[in-house]
PyMOL Python script that loads the backbone (N, CA, C, O; Angstrom):
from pymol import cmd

cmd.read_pdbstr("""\
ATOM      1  N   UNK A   1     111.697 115.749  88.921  1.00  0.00           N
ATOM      2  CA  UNK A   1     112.818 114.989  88.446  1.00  0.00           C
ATOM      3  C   UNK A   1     112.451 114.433  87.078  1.00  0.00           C
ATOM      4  O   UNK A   1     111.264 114.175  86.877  1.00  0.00           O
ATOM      5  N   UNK A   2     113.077 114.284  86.405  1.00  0.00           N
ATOM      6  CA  UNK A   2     113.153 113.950  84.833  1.00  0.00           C
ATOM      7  C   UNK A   2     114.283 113.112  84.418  1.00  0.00           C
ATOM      8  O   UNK A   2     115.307 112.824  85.038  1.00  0.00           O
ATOM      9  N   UNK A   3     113.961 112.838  83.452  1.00  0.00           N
ATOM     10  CA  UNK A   3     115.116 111.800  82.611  1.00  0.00           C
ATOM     11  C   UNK A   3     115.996 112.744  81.602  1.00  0.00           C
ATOM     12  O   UNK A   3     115.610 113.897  81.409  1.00  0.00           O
ATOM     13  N   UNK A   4     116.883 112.377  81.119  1.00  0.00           N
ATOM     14  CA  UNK A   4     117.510 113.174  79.636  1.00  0.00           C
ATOM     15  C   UNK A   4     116.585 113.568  78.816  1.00  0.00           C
ATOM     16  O   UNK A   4     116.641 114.645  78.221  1.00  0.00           O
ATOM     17  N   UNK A   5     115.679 112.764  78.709  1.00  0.00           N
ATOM     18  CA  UNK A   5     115.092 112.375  77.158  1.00  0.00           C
ATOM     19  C   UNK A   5     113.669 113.952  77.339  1.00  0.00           C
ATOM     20  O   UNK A   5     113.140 114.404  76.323  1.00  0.00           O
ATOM     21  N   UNK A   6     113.269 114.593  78.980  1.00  0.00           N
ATOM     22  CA  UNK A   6     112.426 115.168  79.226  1.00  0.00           C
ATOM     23  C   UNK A   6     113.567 116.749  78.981  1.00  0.00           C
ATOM     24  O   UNK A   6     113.100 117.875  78.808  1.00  0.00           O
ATOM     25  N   UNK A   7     114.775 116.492  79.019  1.00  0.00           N
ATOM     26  CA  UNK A   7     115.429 117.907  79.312  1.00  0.00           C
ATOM     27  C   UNK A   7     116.354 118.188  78.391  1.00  0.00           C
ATOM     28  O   UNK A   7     117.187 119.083  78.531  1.00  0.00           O
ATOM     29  N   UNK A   8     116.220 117.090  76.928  1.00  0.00           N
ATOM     30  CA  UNK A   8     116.465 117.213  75.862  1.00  0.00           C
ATOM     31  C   UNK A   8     115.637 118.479  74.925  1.00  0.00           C
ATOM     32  O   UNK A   8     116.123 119.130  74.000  1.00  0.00           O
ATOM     33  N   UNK A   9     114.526 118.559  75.383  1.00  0.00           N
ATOM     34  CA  UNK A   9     113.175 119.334  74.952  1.00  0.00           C
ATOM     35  C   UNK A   9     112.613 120.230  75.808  1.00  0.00           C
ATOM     36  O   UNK A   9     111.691 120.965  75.455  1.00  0.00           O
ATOM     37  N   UNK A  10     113.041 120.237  76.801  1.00  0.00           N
ATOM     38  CA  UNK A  10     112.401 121.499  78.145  1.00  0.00           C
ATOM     39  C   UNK A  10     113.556 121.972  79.052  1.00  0.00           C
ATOM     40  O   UNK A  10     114.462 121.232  79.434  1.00  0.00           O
ATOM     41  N   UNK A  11     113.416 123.442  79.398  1.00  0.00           N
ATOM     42  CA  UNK A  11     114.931 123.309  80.056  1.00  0.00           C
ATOM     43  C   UNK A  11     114.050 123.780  81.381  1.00  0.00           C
ATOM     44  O   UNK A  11     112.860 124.003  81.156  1.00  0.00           O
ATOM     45  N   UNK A  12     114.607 123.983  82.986  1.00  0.00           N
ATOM     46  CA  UNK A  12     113.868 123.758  83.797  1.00  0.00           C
ATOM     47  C   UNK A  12     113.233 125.430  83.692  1.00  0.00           C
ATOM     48  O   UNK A  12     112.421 125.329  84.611  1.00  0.00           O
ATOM     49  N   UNK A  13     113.138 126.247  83.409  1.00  0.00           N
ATOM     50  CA  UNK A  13     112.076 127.524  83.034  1.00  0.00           C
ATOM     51  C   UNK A  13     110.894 126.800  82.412  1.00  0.00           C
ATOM     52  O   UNK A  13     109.783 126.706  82.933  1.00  0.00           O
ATOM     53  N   UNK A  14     111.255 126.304  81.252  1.00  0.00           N
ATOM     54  CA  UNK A  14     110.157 125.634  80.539  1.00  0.00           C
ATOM     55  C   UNK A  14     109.244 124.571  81.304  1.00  0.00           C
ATOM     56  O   UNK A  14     108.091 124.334  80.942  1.00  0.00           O
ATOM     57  N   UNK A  15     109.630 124.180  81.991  1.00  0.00           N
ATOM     58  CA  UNK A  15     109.239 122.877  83.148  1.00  0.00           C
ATOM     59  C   UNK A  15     108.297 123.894  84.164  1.00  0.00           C
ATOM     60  O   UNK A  15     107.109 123.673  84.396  1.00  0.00           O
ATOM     61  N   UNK A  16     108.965 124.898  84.646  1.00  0.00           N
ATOM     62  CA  UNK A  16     108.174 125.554  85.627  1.00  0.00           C
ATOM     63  C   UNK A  16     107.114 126.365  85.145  1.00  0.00           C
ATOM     64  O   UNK A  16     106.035 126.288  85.733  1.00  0.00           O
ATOM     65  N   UNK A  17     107.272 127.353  83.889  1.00  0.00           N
ATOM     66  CA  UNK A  17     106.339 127.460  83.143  1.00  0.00           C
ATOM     67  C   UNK A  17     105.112 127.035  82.856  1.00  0.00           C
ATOM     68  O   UNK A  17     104.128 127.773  82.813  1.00  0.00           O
ATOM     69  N   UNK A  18     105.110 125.473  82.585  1.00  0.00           N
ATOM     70  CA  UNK A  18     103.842 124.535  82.234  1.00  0.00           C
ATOM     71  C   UNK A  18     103.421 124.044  83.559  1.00  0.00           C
ATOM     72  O   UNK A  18     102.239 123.711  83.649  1.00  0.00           O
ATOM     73  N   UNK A  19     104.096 123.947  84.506  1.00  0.00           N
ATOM     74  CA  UNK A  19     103.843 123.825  86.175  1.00  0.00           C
ATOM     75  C   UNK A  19     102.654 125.014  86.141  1.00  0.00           C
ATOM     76  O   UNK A  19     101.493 124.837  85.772  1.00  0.00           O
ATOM     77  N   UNK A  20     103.272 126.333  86.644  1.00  0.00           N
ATOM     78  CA  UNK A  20     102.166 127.544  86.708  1.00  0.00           C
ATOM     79  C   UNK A  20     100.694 127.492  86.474  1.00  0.00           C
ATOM     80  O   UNK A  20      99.644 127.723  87.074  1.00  0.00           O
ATOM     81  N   UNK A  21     101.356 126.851  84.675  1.00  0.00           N
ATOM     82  CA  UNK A  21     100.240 127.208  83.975  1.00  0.00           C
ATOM     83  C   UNK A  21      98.635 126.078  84.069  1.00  0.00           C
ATOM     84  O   UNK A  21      97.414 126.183  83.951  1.00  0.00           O
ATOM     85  N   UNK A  22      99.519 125.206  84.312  1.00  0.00           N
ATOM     86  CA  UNK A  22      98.342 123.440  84.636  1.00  0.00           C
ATOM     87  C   UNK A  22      97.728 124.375  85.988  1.00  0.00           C
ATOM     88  O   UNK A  22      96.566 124.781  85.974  1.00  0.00           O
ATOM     89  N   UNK A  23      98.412 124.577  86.828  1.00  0.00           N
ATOM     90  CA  UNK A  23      98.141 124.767  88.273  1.00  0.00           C
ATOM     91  C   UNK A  23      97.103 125.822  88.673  1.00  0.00           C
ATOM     92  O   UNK A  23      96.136 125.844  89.434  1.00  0.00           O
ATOM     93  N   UNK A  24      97.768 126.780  87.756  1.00  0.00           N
ATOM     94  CA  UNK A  24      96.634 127.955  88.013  1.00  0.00           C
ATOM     95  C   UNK A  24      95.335 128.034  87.075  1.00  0.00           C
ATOM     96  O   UNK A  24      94.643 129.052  87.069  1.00  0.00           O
ATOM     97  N   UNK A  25      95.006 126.819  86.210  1.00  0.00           N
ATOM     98  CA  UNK A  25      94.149 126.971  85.572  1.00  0.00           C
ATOM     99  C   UNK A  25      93.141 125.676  86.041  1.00  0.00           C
ATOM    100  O   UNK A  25      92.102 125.549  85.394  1.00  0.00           O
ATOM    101  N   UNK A  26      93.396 124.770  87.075  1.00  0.00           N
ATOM    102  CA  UNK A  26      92.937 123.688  87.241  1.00  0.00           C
ATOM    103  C   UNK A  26      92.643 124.081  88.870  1.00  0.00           C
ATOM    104  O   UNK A  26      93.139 123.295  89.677  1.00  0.00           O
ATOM    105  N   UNK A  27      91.930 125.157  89.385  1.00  0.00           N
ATOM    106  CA  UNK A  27      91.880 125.470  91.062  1.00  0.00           C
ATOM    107  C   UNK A  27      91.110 124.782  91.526  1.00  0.00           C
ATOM    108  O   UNK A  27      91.136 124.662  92.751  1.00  0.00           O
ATOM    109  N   UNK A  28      89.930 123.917  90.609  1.00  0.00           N
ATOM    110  CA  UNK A  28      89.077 123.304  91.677  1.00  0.00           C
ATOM    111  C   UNK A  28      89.457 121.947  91.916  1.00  0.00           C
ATOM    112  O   UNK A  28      88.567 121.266  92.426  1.00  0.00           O
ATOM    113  N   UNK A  29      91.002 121.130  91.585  1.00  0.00           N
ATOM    114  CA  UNK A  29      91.061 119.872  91.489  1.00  0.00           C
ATOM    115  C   UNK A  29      92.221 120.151  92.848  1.00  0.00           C
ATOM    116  O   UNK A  29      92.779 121.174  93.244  1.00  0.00           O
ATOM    117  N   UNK A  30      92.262 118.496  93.379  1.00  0.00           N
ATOM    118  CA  UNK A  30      93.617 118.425  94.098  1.00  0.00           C
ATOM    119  C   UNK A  30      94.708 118.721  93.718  1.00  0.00           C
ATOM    120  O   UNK A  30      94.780 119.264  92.616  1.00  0.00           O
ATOM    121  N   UNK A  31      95.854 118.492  94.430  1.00  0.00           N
ATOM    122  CA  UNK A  31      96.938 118.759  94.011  1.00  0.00           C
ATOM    123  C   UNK A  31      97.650 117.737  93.562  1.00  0.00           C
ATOM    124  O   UNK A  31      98.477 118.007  92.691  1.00  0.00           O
ATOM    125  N   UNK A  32      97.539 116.395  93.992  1.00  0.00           N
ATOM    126  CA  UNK A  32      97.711 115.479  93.226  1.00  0.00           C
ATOM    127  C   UNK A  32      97.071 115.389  91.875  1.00  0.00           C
ATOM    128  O   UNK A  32      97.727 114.764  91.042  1.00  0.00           O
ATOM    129  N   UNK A  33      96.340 115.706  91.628  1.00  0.00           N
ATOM    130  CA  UNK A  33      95.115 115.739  90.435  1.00  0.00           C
ATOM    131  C   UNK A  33      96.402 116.852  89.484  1.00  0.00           C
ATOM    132  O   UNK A  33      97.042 116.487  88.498  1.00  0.00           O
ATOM    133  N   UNK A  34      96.453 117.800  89.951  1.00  0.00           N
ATOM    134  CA  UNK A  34      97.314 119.107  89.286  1.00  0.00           C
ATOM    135  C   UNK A  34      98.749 118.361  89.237  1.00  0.00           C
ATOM    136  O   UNK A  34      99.411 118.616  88.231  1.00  0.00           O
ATOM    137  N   UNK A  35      99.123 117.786  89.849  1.00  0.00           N
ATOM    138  CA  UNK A  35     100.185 116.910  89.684  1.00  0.00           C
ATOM    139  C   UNK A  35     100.681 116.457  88.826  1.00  0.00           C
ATOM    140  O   UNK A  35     101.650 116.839  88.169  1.00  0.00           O
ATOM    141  N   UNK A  36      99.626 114.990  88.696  1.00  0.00           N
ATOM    142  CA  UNK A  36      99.163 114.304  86.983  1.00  0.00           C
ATOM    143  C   UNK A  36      99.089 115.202  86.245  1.00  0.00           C
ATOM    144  O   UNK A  36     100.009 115.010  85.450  1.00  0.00           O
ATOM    145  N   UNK A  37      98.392 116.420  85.872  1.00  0.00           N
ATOM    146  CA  UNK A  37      98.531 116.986  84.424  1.00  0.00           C
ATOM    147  C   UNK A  37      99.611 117.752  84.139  1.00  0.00           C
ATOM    148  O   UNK A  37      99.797 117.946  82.937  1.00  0.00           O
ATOM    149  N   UNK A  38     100.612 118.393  85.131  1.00  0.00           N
ATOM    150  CA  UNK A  38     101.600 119.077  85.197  1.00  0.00           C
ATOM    151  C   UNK A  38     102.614 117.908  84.290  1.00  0.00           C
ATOM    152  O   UNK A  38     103.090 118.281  83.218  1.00  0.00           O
ATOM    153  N   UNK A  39     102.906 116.438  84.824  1.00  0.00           N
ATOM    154  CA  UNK A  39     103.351 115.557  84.521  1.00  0.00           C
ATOM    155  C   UNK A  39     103.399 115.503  82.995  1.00  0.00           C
ATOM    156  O   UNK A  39     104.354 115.777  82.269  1.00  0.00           O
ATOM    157  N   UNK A  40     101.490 114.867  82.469  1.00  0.00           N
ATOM    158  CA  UNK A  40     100.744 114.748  81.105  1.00  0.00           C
ATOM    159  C   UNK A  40     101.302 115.925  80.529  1.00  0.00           C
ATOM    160  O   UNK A  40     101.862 115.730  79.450  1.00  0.00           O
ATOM    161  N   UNK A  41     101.300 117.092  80.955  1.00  0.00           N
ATOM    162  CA  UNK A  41     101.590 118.296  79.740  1.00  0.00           C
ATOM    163  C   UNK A  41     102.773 118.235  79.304  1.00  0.00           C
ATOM    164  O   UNK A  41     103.013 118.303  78.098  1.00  0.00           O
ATOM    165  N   UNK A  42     104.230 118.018  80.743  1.00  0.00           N
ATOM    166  CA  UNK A  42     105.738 117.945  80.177  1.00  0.00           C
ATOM    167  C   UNK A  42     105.802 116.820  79.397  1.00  0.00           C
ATOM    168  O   UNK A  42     106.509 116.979  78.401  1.00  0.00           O
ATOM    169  N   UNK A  43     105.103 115.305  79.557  1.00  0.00           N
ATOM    170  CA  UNK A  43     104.961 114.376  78.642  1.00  0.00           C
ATOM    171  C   UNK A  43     104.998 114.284  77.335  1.00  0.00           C
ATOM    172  O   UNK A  43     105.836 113.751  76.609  1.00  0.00           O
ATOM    173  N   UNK A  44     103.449 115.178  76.941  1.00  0.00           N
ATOM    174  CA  UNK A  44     103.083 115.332  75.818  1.00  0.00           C
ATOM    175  C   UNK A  44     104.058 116.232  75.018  1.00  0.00           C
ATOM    176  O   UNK A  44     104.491 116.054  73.879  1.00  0.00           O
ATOM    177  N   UNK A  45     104.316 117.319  75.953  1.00  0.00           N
ATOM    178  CA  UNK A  45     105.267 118.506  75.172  1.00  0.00           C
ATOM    179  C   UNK A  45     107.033 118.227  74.198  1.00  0.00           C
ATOM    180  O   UNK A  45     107.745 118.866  73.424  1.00  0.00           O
ATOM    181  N   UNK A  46     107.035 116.909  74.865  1.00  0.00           N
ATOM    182  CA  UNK A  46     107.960 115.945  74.686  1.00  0.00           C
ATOM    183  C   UNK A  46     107.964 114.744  73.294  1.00  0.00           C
ATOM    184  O   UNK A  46     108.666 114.586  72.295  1.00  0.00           O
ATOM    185  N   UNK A  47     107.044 114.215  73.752  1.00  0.00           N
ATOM    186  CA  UNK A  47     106.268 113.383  72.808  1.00  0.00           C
ATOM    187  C   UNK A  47     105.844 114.445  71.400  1.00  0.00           C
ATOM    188  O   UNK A  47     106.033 113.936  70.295  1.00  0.00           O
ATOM    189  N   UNK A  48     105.436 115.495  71.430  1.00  0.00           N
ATOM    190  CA  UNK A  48     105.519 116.380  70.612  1.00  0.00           C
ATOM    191  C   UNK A  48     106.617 116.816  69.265  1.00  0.00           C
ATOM    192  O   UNK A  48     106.504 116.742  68.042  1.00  0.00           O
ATOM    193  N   UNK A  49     107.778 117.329  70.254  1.00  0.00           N
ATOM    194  CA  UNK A  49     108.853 117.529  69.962  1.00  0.00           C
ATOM    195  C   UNK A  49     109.498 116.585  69.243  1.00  0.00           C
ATOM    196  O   UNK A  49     110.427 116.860  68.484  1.00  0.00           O
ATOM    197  N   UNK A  50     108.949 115.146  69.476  1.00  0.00           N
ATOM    198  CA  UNK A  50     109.783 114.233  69.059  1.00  0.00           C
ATOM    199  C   UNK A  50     110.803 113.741  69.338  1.00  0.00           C
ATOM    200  O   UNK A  50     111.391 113.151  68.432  1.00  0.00           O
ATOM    201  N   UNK A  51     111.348 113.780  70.540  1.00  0.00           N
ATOM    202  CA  UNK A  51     112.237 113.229  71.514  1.00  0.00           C
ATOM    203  C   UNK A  51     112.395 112.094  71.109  1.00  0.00           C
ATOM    204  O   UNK A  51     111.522 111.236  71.241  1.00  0.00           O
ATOM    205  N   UNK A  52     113.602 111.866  70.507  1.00  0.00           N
ATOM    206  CA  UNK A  52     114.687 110.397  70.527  1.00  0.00           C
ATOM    207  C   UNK A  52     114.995 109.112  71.713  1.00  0.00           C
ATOM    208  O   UNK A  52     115.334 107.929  71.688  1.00  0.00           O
ATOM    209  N   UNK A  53     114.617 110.243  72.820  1.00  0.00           N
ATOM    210  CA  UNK A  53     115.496 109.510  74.167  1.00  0.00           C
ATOM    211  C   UNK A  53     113.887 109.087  75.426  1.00  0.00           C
ATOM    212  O   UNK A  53     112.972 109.709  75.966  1.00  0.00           O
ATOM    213  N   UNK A  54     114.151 108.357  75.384  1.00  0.00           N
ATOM    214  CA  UNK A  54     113.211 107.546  76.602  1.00  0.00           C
ATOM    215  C   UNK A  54     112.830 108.911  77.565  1.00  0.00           C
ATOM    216  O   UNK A  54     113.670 109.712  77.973  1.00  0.00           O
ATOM    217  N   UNK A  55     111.433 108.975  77.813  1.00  0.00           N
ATOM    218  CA  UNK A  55     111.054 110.232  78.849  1.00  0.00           C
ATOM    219  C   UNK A  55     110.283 109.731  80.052  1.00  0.00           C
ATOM    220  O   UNK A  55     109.188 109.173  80.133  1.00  0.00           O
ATOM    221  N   UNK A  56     111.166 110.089  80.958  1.00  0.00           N
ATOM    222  CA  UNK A  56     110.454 110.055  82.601  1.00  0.00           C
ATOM    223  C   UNK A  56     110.386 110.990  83.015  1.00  0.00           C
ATOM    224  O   UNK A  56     111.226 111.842  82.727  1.00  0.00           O
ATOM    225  N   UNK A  57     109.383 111.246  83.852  1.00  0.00           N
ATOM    226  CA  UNK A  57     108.933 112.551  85.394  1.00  0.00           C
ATOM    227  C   UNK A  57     108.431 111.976  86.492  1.00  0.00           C
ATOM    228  O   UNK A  57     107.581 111.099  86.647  1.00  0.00           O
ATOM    229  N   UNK A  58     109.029 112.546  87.166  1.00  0.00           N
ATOM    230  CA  UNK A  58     108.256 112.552  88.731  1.00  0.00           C
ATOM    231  C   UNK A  58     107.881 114.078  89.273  1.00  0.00           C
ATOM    232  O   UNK A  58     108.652 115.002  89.018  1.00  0.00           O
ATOM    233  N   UNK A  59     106.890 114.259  89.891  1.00  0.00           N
ATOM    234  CA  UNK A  59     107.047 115.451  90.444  1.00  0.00           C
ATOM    235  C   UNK A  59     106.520 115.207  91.793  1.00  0.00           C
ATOM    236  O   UNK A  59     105.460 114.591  91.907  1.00  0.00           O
ATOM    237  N   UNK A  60     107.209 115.666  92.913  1.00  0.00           N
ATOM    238  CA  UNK A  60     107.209 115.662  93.999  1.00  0.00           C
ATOM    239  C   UNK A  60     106.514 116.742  94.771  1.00  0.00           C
ATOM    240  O   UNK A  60     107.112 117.813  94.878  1.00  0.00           O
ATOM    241  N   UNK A  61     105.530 116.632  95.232  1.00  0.00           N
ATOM    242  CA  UNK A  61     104.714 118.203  96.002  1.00  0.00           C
ATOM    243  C   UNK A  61     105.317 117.966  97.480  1.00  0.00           C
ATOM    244  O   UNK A  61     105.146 116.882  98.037  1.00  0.00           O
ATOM    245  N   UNK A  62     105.896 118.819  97.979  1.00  0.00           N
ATOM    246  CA  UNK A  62     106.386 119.243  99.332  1.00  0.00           C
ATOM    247  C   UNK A  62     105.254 120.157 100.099  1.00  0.00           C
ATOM    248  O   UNK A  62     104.502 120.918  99.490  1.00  0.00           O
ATOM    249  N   UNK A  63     105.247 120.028 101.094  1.00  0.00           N
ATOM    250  CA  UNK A  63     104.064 120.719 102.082  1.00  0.00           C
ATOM    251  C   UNK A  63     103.980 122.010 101.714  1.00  0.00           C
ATOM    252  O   UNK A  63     104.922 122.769 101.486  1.00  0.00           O
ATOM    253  N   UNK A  64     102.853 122.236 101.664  1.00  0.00           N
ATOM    254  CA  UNK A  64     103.293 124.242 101.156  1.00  0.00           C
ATOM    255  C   UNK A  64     103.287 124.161  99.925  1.00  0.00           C
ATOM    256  O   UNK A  64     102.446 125.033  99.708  1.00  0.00           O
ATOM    257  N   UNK A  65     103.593 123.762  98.858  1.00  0.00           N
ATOM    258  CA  UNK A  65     103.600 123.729  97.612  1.00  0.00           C
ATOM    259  C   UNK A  65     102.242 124.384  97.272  1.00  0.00           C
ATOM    260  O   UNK A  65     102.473 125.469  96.739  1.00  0.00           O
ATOM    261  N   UNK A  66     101.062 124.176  97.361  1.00  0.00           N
ATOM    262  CA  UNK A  66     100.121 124.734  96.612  1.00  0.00           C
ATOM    263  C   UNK A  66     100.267 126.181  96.750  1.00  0.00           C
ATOM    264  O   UNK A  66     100.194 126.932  95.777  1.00  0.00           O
ATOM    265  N   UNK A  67     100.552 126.743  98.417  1.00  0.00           N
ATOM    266  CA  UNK A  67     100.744 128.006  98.512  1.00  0.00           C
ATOM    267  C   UNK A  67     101.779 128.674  97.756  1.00  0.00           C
ATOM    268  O   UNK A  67     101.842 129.856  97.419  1.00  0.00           O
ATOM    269  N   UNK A  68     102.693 127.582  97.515  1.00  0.00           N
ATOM    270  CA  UNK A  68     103.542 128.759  97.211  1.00  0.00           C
ATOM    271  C   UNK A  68     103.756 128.447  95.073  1.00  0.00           C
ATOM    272  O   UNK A  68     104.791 128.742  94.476  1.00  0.00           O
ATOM    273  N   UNK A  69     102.940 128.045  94.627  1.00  0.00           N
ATOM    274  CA  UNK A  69     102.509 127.761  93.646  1.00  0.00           C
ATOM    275  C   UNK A  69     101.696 129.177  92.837  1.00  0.00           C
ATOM    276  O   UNK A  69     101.724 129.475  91.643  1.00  0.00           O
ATOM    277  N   UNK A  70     101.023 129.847  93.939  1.00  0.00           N
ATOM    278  CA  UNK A  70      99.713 130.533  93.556  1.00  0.00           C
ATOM    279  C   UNK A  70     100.476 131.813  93.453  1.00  0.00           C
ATOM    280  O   UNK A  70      99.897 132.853  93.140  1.00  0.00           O
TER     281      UNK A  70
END
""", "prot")
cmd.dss("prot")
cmd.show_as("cartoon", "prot")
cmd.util.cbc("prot")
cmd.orient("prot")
């Protein structure tokens, strides 16, 4: 879940994209751990861009998620 200000600058491909990519490159950490940087990367990617509009995320892991992540 996101704010405007996160989907002003990422559209949800782009969101899942940087998901993948944190996830499959970070295998020896939790998933909470992969969580936080999935978060930090749409953050930064934002903060980057230069976004005008206030930016929030949440990301929510549902059971199964790592599996079906990989």
């Amino acid at each position: 879940m996101g704010c405007d200000g996160i989907f002003e600058k990422l559209n949800n491909q782009n969101i899942f994209k940087v998901s993948n990519q944190v996830v499959s490159k970070n295998n020896n950490q939790t998933m909470h751990e992969k969580s936080g940087l999935v978060i930090d990367q749409i953050l930064n990617h934002c903060v980057e861009q230069k976004t005008l509009d206030n930016i929030t995320a949440v990301m929510i892991g549902f059971k199964g998620f790592e599996r079906i992540s990989e």
